[in-house]
N, CA and C atoms as a LAMMPS dump frame, in Angstrom:
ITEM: TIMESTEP
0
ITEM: NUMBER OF ATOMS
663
ITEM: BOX BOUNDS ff ff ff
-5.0000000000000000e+02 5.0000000000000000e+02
-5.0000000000000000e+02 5.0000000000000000e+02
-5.0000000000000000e+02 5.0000000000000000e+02
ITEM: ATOMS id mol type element x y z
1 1 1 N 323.293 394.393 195.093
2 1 2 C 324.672 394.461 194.629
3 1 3 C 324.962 393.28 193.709
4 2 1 N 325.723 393.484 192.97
5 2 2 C 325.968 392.237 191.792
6 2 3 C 326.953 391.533 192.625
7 3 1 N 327.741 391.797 193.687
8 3 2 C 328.75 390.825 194.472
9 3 3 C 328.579 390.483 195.568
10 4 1 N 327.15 390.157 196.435
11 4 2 C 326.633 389.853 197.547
12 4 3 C 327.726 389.075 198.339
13 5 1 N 328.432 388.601 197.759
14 5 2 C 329.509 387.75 199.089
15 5 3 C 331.089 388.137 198.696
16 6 1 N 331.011 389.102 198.677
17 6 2 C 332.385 390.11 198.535
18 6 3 C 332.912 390.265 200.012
19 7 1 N 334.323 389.988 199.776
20 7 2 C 335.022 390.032 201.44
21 7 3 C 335.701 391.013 200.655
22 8 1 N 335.58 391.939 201.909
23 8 2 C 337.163 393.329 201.396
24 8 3 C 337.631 392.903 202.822
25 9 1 N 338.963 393.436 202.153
26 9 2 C 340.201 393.532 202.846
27 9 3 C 340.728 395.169 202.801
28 10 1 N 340.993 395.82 203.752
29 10 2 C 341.648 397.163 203.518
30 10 3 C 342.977 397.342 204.176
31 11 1 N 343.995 397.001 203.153
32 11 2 C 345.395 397.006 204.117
33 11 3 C 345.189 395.453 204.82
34 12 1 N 346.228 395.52 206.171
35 12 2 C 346.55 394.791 206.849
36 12 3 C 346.026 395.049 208.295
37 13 1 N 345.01 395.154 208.45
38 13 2 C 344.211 395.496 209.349
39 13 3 C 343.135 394.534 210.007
40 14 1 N 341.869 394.758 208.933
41 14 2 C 340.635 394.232 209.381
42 14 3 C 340.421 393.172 208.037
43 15 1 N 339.555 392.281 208.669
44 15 2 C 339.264 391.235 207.167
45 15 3 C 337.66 391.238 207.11
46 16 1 N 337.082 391.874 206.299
47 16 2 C 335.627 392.338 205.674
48 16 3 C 335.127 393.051 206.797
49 17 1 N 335.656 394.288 207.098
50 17 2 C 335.071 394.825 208.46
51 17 3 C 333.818 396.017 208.044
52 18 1 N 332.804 396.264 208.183
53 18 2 C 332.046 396.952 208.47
54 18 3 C 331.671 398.181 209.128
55 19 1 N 332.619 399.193 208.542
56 19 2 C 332.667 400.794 208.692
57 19 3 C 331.263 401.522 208.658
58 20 1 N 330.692 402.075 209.304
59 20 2 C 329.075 402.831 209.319
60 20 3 C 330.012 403.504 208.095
61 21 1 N 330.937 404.243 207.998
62 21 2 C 331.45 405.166 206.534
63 21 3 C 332.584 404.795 206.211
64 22 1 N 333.166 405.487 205.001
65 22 2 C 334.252 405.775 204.235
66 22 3 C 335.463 405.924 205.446
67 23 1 N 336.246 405.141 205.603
68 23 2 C 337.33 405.976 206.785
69 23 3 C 338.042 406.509 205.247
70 24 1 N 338.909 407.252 206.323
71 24 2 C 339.99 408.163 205.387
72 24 3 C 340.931 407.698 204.907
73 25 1 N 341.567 407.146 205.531
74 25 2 C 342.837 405.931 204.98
75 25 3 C 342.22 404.505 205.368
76 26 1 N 343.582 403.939 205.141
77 26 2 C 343.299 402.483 205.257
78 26 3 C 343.85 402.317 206.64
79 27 1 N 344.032 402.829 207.496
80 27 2 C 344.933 402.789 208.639
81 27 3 C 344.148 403.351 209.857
82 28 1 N 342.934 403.729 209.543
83 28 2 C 341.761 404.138 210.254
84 28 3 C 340.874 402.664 211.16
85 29 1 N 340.666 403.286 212.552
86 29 2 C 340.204 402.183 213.635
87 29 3 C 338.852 401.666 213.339
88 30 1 N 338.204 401.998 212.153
89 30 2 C 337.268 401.876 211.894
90 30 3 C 336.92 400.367 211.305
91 31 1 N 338.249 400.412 210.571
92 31 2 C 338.195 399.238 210.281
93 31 3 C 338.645 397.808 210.631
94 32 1 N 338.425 398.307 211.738
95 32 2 C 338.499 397.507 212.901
96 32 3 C 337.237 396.778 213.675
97 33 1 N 336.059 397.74 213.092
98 33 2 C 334.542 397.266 213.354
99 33 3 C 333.734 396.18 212.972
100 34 1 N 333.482 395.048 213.916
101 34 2 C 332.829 393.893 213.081
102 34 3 C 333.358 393.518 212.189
103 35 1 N 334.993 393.251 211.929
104 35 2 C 335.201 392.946 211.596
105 35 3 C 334.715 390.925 211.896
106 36 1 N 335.605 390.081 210.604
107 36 2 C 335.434 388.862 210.905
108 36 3 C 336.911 388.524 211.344
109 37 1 N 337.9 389.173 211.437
110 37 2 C 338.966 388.808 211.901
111 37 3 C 339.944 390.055 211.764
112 38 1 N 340.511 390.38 213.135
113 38 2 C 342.006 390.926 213.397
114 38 3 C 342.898 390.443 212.647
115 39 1 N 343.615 391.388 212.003
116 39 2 C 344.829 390.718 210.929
117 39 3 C 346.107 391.533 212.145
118 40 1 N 346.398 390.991 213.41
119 40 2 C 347.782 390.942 214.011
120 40 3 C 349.193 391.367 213.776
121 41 1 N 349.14 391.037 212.56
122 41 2 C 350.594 390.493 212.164
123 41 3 C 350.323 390.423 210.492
124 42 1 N 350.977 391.441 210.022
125 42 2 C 351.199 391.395 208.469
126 42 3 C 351.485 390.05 207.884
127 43 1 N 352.398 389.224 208.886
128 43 2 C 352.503 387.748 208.7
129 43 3 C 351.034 386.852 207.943
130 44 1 N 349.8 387.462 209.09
131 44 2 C 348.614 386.463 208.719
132 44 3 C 348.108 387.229 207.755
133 45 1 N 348.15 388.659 207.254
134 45 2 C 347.913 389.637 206.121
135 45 3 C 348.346 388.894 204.594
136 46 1 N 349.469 388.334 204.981
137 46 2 C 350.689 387.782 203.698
138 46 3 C 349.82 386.517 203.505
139 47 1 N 349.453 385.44 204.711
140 47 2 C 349.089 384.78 204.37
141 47 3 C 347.908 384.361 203.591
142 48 1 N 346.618 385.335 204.139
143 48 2 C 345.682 385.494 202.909
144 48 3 C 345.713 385.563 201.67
145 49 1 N 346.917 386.548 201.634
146 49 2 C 347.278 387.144 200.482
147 49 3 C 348.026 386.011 199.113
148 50 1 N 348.389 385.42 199.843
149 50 2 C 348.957 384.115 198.86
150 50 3 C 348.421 383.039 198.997
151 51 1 N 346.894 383.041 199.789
152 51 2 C 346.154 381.631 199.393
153 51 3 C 345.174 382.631 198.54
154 52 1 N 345.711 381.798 196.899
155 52 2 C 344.712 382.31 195.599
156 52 3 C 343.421 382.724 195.373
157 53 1 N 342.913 381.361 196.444
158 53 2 C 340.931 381.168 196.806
159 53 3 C 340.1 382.114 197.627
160 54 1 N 341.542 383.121 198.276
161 54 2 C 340.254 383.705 199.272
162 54 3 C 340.541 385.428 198.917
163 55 1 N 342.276 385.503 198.329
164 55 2 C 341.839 387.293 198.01
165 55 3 C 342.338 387.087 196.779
166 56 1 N 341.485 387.356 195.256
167 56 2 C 341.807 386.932 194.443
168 56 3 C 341.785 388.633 193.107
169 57 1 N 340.922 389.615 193.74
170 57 2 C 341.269 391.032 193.402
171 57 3 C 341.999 391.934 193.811
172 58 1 N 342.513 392.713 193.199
173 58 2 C 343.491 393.591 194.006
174 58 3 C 342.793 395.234 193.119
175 59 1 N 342.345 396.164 193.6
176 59 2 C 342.137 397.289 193.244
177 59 3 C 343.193 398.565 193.758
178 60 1 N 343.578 399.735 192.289
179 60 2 C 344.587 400.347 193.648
180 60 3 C 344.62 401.26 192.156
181 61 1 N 345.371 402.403 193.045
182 61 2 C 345.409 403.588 192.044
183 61 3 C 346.848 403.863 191.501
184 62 1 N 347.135 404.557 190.227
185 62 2 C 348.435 404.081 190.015
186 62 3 C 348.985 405.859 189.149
187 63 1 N 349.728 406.592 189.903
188 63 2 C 350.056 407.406 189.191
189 63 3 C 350.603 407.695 187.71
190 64 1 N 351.674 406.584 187.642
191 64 2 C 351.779 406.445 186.307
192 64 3 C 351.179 404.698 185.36
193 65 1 N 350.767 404.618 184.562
194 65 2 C 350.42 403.545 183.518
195 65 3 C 351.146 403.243 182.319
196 66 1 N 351.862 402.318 182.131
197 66 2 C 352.149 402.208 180.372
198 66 3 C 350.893 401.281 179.673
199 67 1 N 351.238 401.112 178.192
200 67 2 C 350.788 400.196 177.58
201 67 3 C 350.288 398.789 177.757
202 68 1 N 351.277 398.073 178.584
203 68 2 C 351.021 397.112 179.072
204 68 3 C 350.647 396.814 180.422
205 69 1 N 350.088 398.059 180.916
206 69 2 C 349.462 398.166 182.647
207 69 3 C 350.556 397.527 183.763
208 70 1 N 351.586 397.812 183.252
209 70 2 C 353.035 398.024 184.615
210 70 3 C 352.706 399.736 185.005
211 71 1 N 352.559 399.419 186.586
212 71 2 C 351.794 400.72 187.518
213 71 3 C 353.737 401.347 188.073
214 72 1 N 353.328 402.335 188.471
215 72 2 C 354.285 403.162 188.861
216 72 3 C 353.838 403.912 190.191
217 73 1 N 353.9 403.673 190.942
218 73 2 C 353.861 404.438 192.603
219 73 3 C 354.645 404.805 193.383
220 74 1 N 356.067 404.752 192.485
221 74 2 C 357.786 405.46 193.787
222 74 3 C 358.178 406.412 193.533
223 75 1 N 358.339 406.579 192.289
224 75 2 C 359.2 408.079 191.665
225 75 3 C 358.776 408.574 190.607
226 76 1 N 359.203 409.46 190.242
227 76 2 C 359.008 410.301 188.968
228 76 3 C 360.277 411.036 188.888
229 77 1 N 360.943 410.063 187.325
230 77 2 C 362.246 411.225 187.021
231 77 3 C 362.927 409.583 187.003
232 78 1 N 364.17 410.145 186.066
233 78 2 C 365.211 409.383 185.734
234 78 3 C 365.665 408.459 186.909
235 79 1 N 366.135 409.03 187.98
236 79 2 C 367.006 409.328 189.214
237 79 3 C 366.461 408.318 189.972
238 80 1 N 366.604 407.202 190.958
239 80 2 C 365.585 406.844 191.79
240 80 3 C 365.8 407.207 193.095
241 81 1 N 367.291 408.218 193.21
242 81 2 C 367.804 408.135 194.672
243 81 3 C 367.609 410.035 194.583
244 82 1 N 367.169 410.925 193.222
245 82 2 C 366.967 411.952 193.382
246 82 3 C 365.936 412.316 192.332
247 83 1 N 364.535 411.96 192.863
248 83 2 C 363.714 411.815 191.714
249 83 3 C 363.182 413.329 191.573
250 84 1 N 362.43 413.949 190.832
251 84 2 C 362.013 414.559 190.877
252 84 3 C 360.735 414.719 191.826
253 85 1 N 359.957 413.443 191.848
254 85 2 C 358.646 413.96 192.645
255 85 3 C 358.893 412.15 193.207
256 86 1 N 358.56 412.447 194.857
257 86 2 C 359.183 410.778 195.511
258 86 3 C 357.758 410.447 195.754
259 87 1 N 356.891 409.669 195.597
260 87 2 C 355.592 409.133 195.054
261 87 3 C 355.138 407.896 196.982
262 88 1 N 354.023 407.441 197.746
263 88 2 C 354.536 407.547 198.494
264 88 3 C 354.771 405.647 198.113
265 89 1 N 355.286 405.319 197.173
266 89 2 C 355.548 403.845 197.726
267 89 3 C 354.729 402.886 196.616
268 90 1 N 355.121 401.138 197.14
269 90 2 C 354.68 400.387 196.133
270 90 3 C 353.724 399.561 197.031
271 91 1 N 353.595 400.256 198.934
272 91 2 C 352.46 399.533 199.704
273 91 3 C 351.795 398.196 199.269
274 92 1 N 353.084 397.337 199.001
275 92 2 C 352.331 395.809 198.921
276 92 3 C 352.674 395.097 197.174
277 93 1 N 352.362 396.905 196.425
278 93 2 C 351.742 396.714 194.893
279 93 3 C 352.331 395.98 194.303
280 94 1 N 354.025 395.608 194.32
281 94 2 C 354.853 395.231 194.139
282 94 3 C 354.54 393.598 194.065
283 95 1 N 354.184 393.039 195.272
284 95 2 C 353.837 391.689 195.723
285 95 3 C 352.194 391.555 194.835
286 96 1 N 351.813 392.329 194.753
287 96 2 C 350.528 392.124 194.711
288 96 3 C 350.183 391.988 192.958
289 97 1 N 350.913 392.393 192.726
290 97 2 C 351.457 392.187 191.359
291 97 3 C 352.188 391.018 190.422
292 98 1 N 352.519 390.369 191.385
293 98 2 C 353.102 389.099 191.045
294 98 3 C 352.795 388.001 191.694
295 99 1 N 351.773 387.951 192.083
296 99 2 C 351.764 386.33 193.091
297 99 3 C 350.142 386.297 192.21
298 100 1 N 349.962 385.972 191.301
299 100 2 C 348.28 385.858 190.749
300 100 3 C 347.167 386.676 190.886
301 101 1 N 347.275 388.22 191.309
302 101 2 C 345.869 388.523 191.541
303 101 3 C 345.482 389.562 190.21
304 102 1 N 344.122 389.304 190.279
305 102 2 C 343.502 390.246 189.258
306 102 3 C 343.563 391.548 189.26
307 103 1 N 344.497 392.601 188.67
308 103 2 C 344.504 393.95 188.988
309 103 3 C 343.552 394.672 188.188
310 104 1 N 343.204 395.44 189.158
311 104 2 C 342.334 396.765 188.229
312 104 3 C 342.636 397.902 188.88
313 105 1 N 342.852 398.746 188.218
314 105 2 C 343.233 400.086 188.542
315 105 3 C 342.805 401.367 188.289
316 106 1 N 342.506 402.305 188.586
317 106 2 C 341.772 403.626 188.691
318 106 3 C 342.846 404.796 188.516
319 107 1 N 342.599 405.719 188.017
320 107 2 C 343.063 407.186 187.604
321 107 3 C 341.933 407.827 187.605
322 108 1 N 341.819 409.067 188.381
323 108 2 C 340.847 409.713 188.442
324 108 3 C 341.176 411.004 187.462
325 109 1 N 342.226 411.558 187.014
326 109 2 C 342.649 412.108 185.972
327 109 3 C 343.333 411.692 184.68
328 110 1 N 343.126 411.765 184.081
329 110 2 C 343.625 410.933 182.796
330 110 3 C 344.165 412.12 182.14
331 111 1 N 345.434 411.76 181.451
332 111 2 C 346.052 412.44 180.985
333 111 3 C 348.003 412.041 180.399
334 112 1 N 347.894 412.481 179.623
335 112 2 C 349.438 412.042 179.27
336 112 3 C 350.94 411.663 180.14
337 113 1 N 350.632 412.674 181.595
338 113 2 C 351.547 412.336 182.245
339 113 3 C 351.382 411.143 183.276
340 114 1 N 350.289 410.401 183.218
341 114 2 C 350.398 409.498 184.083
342 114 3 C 349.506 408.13 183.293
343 115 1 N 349.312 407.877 181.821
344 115 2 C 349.92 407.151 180.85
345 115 3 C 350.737 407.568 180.272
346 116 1 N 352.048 406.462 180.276
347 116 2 C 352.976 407.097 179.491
348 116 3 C 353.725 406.338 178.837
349 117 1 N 354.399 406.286 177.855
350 117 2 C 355.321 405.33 176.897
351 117 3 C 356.236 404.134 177.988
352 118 1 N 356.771 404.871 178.82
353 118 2 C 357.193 404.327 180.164
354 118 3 C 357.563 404.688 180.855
355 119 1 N 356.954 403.686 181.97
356 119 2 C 356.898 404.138 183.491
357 119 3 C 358.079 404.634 183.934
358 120 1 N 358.507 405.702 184.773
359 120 2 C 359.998 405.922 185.139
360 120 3 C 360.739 404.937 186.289
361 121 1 N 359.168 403.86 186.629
362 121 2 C 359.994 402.706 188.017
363 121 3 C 358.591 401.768 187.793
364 122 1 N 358.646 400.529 187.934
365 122 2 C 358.136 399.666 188.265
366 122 3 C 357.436 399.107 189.572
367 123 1 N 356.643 399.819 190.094
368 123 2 C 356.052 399.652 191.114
369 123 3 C 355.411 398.261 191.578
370 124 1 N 354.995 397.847 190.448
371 124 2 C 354.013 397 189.986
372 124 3 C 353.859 396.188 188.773
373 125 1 N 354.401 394.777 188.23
374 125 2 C 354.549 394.214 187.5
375 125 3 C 353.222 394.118 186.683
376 126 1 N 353.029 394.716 185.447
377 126 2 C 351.993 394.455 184.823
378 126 3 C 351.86 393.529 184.107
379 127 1 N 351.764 393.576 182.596
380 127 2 C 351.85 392.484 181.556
381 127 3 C 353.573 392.663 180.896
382 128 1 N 354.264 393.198 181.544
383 128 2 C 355.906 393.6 181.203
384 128 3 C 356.068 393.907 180.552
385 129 1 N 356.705 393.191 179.029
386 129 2 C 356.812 394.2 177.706
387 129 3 C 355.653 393.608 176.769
388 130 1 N 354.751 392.741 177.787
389 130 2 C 353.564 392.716 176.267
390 130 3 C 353.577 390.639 176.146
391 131 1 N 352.645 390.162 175.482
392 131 2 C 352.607 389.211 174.923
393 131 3 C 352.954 388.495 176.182
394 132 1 N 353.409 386.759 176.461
395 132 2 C 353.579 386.119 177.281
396 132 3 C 354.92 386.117 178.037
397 133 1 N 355.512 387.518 177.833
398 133 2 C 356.334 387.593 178.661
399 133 3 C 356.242 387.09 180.356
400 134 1 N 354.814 387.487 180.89
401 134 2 C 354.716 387.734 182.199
402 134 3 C 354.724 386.214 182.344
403 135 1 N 353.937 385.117 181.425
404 135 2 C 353.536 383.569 181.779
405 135 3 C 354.812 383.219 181.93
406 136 1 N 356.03 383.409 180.838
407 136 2 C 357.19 383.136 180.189
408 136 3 C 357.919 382.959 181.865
409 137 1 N 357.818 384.389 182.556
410 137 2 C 358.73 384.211 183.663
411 137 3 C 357.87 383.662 185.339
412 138 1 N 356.775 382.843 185.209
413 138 2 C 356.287 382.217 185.781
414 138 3 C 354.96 383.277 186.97
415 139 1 N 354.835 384.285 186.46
416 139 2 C 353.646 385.225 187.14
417 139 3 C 352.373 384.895 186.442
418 140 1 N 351.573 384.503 187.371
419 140 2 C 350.33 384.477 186.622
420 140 3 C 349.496 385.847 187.27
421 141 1 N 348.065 385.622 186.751
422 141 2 C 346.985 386.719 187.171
423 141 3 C 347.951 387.934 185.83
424 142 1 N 347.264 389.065 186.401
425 142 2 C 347.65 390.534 185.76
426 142 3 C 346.499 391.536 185.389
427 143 1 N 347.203 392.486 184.85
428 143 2 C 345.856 393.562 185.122
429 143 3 C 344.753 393.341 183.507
430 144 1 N 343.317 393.966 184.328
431 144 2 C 342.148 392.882 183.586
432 144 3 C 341.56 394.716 183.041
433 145 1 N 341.58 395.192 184.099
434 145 2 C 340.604 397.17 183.599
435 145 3 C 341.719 397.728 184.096
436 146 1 N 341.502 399.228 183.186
437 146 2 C 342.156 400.805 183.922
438 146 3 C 340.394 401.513 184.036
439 147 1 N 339.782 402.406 185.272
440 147 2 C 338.857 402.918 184.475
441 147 3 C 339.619 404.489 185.41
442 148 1 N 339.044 405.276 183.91
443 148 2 C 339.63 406.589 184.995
444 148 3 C 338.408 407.199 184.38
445 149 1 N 338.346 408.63 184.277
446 149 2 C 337.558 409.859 184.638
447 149 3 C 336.637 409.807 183.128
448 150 1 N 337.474 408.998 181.966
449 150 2 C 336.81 409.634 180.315
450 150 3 C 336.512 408.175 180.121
451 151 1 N 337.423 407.115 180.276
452 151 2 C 336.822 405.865 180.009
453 151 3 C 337.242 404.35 180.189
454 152 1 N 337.215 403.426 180.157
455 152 2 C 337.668 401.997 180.923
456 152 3 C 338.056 401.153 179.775
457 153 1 N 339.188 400.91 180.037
458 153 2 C 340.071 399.968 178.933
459 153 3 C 340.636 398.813 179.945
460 154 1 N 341.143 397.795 178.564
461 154 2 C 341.32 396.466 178.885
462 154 3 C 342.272 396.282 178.086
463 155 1 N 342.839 394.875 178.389
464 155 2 C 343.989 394.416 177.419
465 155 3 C 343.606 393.101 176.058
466 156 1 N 344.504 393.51 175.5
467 156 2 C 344.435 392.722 174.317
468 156 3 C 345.023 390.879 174.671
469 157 1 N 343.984 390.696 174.382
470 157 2 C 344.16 388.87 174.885
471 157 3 C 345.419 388.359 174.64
472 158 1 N 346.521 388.769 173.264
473 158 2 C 347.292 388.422 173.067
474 158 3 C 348.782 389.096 173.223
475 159 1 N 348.153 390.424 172.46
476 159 2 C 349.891 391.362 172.782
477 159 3 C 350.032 391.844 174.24
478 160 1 N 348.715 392.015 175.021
479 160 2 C 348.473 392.423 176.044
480 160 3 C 348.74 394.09 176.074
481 161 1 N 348.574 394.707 174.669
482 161 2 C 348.299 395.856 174.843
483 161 3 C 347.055 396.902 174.915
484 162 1 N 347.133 397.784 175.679
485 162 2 C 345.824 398.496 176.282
486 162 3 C 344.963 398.88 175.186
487 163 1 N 344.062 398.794 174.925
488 163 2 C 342.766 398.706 174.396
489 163 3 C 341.765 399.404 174.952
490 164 1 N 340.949 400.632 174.508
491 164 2 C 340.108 401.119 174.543
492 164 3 C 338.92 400.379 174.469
493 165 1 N 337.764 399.824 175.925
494 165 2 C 336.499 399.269 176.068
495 165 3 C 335.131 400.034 175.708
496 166 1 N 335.561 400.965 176.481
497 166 2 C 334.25 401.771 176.667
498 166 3 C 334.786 403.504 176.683
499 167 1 N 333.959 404.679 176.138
500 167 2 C 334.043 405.693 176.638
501 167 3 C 332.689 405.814 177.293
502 168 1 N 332.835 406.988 178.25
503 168 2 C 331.975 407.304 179.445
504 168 3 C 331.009 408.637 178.419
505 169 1 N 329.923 408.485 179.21
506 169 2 C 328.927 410.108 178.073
507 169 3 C 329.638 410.905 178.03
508 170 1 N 329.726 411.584 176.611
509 170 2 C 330.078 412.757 176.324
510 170 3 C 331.652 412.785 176.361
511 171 1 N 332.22 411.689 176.171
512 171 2 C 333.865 411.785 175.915
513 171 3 C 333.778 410.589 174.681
514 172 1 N 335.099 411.245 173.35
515 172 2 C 335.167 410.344 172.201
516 172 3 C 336.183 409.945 172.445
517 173 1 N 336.682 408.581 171.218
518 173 2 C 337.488 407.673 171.572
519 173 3 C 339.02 408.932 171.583
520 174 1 N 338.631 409.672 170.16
521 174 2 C 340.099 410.947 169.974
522 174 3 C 340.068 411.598 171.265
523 175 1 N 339.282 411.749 172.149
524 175 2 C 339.566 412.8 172.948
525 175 3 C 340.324 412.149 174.078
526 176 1 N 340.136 410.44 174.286
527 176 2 C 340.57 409.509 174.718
528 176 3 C 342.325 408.968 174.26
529 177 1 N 342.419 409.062 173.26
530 177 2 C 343.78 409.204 172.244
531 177 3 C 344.404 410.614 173.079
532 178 1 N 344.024 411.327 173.02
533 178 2 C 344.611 412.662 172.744
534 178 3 C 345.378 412.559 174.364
535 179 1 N 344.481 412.473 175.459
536 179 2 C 344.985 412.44 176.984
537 179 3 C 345.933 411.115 177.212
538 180 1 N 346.46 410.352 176.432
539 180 2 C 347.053 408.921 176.047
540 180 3 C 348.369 409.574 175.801
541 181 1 N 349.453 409.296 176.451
542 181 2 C 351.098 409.375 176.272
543 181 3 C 351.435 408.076 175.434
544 182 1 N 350.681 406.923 174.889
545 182 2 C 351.282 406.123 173.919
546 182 3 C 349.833 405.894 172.946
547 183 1 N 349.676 405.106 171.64
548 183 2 C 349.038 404.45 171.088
549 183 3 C 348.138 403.718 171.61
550 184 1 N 346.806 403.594 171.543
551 184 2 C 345.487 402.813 172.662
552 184 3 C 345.508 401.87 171.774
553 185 1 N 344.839 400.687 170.856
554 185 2 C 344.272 400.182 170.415
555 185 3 C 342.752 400.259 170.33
556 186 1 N 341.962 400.766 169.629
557 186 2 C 340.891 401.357 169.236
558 186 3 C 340.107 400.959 168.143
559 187 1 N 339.402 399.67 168.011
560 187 2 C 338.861 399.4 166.945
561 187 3 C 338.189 399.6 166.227
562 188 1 N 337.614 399.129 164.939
563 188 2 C 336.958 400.459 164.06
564 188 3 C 335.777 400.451 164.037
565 189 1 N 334.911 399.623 164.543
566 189 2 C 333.558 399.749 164.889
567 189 3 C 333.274 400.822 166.181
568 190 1 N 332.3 401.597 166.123
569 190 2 C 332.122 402.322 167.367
570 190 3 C 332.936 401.729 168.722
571 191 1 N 333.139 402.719 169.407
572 191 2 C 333.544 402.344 170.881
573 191 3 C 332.174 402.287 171.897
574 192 1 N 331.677 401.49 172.467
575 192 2 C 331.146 401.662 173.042
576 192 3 C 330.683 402.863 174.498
577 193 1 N 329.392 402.878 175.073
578 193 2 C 329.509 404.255 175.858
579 193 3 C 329.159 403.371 177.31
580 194 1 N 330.076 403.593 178.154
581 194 2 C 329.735 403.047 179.256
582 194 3 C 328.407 403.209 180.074
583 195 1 N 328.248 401.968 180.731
584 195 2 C 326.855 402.297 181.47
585 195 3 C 326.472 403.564 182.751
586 196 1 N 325.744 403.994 182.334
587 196 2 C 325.61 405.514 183.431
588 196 3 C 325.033 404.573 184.456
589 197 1 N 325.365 404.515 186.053
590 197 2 C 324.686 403.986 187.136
591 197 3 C 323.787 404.855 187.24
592 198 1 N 322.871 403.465 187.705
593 198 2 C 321.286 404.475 188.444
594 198 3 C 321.199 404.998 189.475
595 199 1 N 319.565 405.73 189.358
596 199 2 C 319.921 407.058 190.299
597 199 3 C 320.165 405.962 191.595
598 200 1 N 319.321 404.663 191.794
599 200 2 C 319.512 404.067 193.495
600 200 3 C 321.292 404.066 193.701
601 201 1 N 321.684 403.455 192.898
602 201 2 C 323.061 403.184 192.934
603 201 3 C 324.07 404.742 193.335
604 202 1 N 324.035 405.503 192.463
605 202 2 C 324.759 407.046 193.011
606 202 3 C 323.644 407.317 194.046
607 203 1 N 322.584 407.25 194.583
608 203 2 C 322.477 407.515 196.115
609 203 3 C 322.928 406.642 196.954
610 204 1 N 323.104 405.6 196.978
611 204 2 C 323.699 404.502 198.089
612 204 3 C 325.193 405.198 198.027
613 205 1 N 325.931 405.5 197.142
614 205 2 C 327.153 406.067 196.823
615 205 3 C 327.188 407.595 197.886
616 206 1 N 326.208 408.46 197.398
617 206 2 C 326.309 409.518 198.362
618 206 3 C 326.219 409.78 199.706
619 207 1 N 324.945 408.659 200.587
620 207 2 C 323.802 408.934 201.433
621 207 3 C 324.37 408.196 202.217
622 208 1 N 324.547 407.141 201.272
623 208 2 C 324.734 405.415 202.228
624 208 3 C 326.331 405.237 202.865
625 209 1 N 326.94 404.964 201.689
626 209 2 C 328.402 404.094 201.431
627 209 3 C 329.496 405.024 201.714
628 210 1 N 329.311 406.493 201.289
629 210 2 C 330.291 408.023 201.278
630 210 3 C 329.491 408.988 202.184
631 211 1 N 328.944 409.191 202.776
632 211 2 C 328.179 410.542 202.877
633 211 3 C 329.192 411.478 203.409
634 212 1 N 330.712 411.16 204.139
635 212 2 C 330.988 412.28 204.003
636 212 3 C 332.204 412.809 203.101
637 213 1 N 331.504 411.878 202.142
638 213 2 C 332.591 412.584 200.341
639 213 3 C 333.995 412.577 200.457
640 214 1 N 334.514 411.183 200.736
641 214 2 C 335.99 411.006 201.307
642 214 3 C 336.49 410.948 199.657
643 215 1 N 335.438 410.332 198.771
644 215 2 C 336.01 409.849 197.597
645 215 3 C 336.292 411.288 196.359
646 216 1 N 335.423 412.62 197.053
647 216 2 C 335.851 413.661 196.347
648 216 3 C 337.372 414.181 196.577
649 217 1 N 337.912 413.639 197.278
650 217 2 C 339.123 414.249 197.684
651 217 3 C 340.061 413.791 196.364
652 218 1 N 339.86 412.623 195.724
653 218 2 C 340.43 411.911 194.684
654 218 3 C 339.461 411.869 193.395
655 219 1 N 338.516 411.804 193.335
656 219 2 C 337.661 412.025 192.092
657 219 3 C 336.955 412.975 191.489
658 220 1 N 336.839 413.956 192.705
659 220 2 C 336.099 415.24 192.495
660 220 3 C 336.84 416.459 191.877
661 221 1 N 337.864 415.995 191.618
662 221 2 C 339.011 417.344 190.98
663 221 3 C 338.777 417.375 189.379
């Protein structure tokens, strides 16, 4: 593994616990196994959570995306007290978003309605409206990747707008544009093609780490 001393955290539960598999949620007793520590009390959860040195990534999936990677996980629709579709929550994202940590975020469908010009709620403080707004009002950290299903983008060092990294085989940067509800930044030299994992790697993924395909429930569509 390229991160041999990786502590996960799942929720407010277990701290680097050791599941034989995939549990289903994060709320599963599993992860409760060998663990290195009982997290009690969301209290000692919080507290990890805001010493910088020890949880310093935050990974999480985000129904809607803008430009500047502010995530959306409550509502959908004008309304916030009669939304159209009630999303289940900002589970942490909110906090987790503003106290320094490195976000990266996943979409397993990509598509216009969940990048979009803007978010209909703020779940999740991204780079705000762009540029040093976020330093300006004293948040550090912010989001670093999106990777979803066609390809993995990053932000622009300065405006902090989303930027096209890599497309994945057999998807172009237009076809990448096209599933995009705003403007990517796309530079004019080729886009690069992301790295295909090896076969050891997608078997540890199937055999090992998933075998019973919890992650098709979200990626396999």
């Amino acid at each position: 593994t390229h991160a041999p001393d990786l502590v996960w955290v799942a929720s407010a539960i277990g701290l680097d616990a050791r599941p034989e598999r995939v549990p289903a949620s994060t709320l599963e007793a599993p992860l409760w196994r060998d663990s290195i520590m009982y997290l009690e009390q969301y209290s000692t959860f919080w507290d990890i959570v805001l010493n910088g040195s020890w949880l310093q990534k935050f990974c999480v999936g985000a129904a809607q995306l803008d430009r500047y990677g502010n995530g959306n996980n409550s509502v959908i629709g004008d309304d916030y007290h009669r939304p159209k579709v009630r999303l289940p929550g900002t589970a942490g994202l909110g906090d987790m978003g503003s106290i320094g940590k490195r976000l990266f975020f996943w979409n397993p469908n990509h598509n216009p309605r969940s990048f979009v010009e803007k978010v209909d709620f703020v779940s999740c403080a991204g780079w705000l409206g762009g540029g040093d707004e976020r330093e300006r009002l004293g948040l550090t950290g912010g989001p670093e990747l999106v990777i979803t299903n066609l390809c993995v983008m990053d932000f622009h060092p300065e405006t902090k707008h989303m930027r096209l990294k890599s497309v994945h085989p057999g998807v172009t940067a237009e076809e990448v544009q096209e599933a995009t509800g705003f403007e990517l930044l796309i530079g004019d030299s080729p886009v690069p093609e992301t790295a295909v994992p090896t076969v050891e790697q997608v078997d540890l993924i199937r055999d090992v780490i998933d075998p019973d395909g919890m992650r098709l429930r979200e990626f396999g569509r």
